[in-house]
C-alpha atoms as one frame of an Amber mdcrd trajectory, in Angstrom:
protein
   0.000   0.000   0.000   1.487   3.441  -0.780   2.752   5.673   1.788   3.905
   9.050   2.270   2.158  12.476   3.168  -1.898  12.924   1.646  -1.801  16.468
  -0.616  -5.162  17.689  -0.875  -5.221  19.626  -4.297  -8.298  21.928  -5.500
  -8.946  21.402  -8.408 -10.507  24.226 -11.624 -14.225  24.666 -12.511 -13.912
  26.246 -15.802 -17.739  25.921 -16.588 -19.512  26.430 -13.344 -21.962  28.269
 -15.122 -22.981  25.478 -17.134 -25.542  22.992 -16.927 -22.939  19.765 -15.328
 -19.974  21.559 -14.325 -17.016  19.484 -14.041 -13.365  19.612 -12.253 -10.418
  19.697 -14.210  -6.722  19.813 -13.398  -3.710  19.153 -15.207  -2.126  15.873
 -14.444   0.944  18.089 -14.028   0.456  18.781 -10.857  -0.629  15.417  -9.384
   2.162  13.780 -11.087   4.611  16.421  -9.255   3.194  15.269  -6.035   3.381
  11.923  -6.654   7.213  11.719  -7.848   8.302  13.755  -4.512   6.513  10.776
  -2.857   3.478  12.472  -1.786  -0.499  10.810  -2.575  -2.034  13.696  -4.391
  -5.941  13.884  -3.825  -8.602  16.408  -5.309 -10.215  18.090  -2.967 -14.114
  19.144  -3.892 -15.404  22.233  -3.474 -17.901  23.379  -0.955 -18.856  25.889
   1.218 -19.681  23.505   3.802 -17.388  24.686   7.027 -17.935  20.731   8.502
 -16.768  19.653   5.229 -13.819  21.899   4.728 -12.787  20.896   8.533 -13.382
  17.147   7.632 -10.822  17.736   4.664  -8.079  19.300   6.982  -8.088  15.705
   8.990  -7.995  13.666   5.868  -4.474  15.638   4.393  -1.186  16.444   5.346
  -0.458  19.389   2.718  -2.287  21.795   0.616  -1.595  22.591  -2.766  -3.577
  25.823  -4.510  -2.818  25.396  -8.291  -2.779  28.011 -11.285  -6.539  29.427
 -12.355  -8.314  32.530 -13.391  -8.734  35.742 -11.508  -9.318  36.390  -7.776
 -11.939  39.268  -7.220 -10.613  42.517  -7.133 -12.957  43.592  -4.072 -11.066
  41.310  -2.112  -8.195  43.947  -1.754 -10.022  46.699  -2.147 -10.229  47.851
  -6.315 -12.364  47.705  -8.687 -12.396  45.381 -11.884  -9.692  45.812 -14.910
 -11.347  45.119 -17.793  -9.112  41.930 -18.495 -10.427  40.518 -15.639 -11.085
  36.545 -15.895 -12.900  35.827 -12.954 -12.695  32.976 -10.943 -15.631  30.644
 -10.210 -16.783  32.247  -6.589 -17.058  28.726  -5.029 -13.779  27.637  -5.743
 -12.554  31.729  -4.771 -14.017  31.051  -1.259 -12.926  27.766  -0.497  -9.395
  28.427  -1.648  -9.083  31.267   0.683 -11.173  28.907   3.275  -8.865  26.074
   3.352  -5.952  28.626   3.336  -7.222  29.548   6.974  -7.654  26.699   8.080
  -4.195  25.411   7.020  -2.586  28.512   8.727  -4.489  28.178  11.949  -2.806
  24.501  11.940   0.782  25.166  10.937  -0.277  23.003   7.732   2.196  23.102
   4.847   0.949  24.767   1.872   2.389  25.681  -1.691   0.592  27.912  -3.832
   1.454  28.002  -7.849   0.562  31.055  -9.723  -2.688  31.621  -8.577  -2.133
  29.359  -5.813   0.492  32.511  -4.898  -1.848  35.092  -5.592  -4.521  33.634
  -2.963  -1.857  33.365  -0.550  -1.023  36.964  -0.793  -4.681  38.371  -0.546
  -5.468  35.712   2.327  -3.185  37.409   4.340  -4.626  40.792   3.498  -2.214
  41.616   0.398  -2.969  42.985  -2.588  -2.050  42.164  -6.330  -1.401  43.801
  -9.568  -4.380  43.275 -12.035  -2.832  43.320 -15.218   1.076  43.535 -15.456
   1.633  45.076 -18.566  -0.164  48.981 -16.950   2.336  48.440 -14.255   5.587
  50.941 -14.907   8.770  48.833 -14.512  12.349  49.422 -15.750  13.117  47.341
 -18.643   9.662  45.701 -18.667   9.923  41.917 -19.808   6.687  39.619 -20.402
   5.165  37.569 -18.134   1.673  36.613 -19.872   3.556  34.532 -22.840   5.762
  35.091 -25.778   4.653  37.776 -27.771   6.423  36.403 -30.937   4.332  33.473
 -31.022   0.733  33.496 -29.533   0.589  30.356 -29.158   3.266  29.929 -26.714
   1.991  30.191 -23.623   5.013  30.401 -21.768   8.325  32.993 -21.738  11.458
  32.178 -19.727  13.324  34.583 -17.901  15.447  34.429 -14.622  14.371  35.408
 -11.030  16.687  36.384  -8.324  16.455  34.211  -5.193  16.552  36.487  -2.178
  19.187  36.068   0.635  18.254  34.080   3.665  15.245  32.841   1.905  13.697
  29.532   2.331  13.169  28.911  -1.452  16.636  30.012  -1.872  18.129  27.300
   0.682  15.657  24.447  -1.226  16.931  24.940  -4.555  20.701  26.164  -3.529
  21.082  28.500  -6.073  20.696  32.587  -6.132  19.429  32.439 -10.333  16.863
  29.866 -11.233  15.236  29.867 -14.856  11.393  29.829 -15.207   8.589  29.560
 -17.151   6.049  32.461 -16.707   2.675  32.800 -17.665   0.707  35.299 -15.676
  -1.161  38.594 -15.966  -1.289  39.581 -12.351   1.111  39.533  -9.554   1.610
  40.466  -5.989   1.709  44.059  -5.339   1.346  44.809  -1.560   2.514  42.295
   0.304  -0.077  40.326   2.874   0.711  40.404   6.372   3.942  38.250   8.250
   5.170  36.925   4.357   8.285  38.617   2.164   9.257  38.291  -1.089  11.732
  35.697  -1.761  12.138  36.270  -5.953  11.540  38.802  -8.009  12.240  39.285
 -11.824  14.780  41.586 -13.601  12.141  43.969 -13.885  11.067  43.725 -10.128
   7.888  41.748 -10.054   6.951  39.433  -6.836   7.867  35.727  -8.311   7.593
  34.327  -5.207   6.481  34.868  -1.040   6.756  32.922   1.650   6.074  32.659
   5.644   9.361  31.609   7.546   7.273  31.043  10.662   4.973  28.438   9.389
   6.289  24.833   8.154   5.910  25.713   4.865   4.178  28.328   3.266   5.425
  29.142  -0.127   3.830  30.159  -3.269   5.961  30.673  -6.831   4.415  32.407
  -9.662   5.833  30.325 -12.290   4.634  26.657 -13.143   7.020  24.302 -11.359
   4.558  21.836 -11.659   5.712  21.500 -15.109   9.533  21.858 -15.156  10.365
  17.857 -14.306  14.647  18.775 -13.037  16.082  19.933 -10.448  16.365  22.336
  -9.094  12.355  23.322  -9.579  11.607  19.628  -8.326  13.543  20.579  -5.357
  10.599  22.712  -4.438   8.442  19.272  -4.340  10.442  17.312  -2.611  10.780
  20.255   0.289   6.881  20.276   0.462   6.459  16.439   0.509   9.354  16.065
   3.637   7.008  18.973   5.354   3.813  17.450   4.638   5.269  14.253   6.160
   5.826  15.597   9.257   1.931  15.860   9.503   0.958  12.295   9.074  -1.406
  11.076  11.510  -1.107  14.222  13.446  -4.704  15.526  12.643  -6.023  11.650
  13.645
């Protein structure tokens, strides 16, 4: 029978508004899980508080994964017309089960939206749409504008000092794939910014009080080497420290 640390993953509802709405997820993420030696598990959404304590018991981490838009009332602003808004069941019970993970030390990583939710949980704000934000030497972050249909563009981040990310993946330059429109602006309360780009945009935040609280803006799900599986395997050993400790 397997072992290792449960990761309870929510999963996308691209057509809530539709007749039979379904999850989806790419396998990316499950299959990142699963190679650090974790049991990756979808968690459903509801807005059930018994249910979303009942969920906390059954896992050991939390992974928020990449989706559409957070609501810009969350942090105060109003909507940018490129707004993609995110299915408001999935919204609330992202930033529900991000509470509940804080209030017990659980370890959480957060990919690109999965960061952005981290941020505004904690009262932070984001910027809505990157390329109105004045930067020196702006580079893209919302794909390669040479070919539309490449999602991604790769460009370096800088690894802060004493950061936690930076001791997981022992390097102070990492390569990565970026796809995003919006990013951190203010930061939410007790994390710091542990990468940035070369044109100063938040790649990544974390919480050096919790276990692990880290979210990256770029898809690490998806980049299969070290160092980015680095950041897996660091999740997994904190997850593991949970087992059986919610039973």
């Amino acid at each position: 029978m397997p072992t290792g640390p449960v990761i309870g993953i929510s999963p996308d509802n691209q057509a809530a508004d539709q007749p039979h709405p379904v999850y989806e997820l790419p396998s990316t993420y499950a299959s990142a899980i699963e190679k650090a030696g974790g049991i990756p598990i979808l968690l459903p959404h509801t807005a059930n508080p018994a249910t979303q304590a009942a969920y906390m018991h059954l896992i050991d981490g939390l992974l928020i994964p990449g989706g559409n838009d957070l609501d810009p009332s969350l942090y105060g602003q109003a909507p940018h017309p490129t707004l993609r808004r995110l299915d408001s069941l999935r919204e609330k019970f992202d930033l529900a089960m991000l509470a509940l993970a804080k209030a017990r030390n659980m370890p959480v990583l957060g990919i690109c939206l999965g960061c952005q939710a981290m941020n505004v949980q904690r009262r932070g704000s984001l910027h809505q749409y990157l390329p109105d934000v004045a930067r020196d030497h702006p580079i893209s972050h919302t794909g390669n504008p040479a070919n539309s249909s490449d999602k991604n563009v790769w460009h370096s981040v800088s690894l802060s000092q004493g950061s936690r990310l930076r001791a997981i993946v022992k390097c102070d330059q990492l390569a990565v794939n970026s796809r995003h429109r919006q990013a951190v602006d203010r930061l939410g309360t007790g994390l710091t910014a542990c990468a940035a780009s070369p044109d100063g945009v938040v790649e990544a935040i974390e919480d050096n009080t919790m276990k692990f609280w880290i979210g990256v803006q770029w898809h690490a799900e998806t980049l299969a080497e070290p160092p980015h599986t680095e950041l897996f395997n660091a999740f997994i050993a904190a997850a593991a420290t949970n087992v059986h400790s919610s039973c």
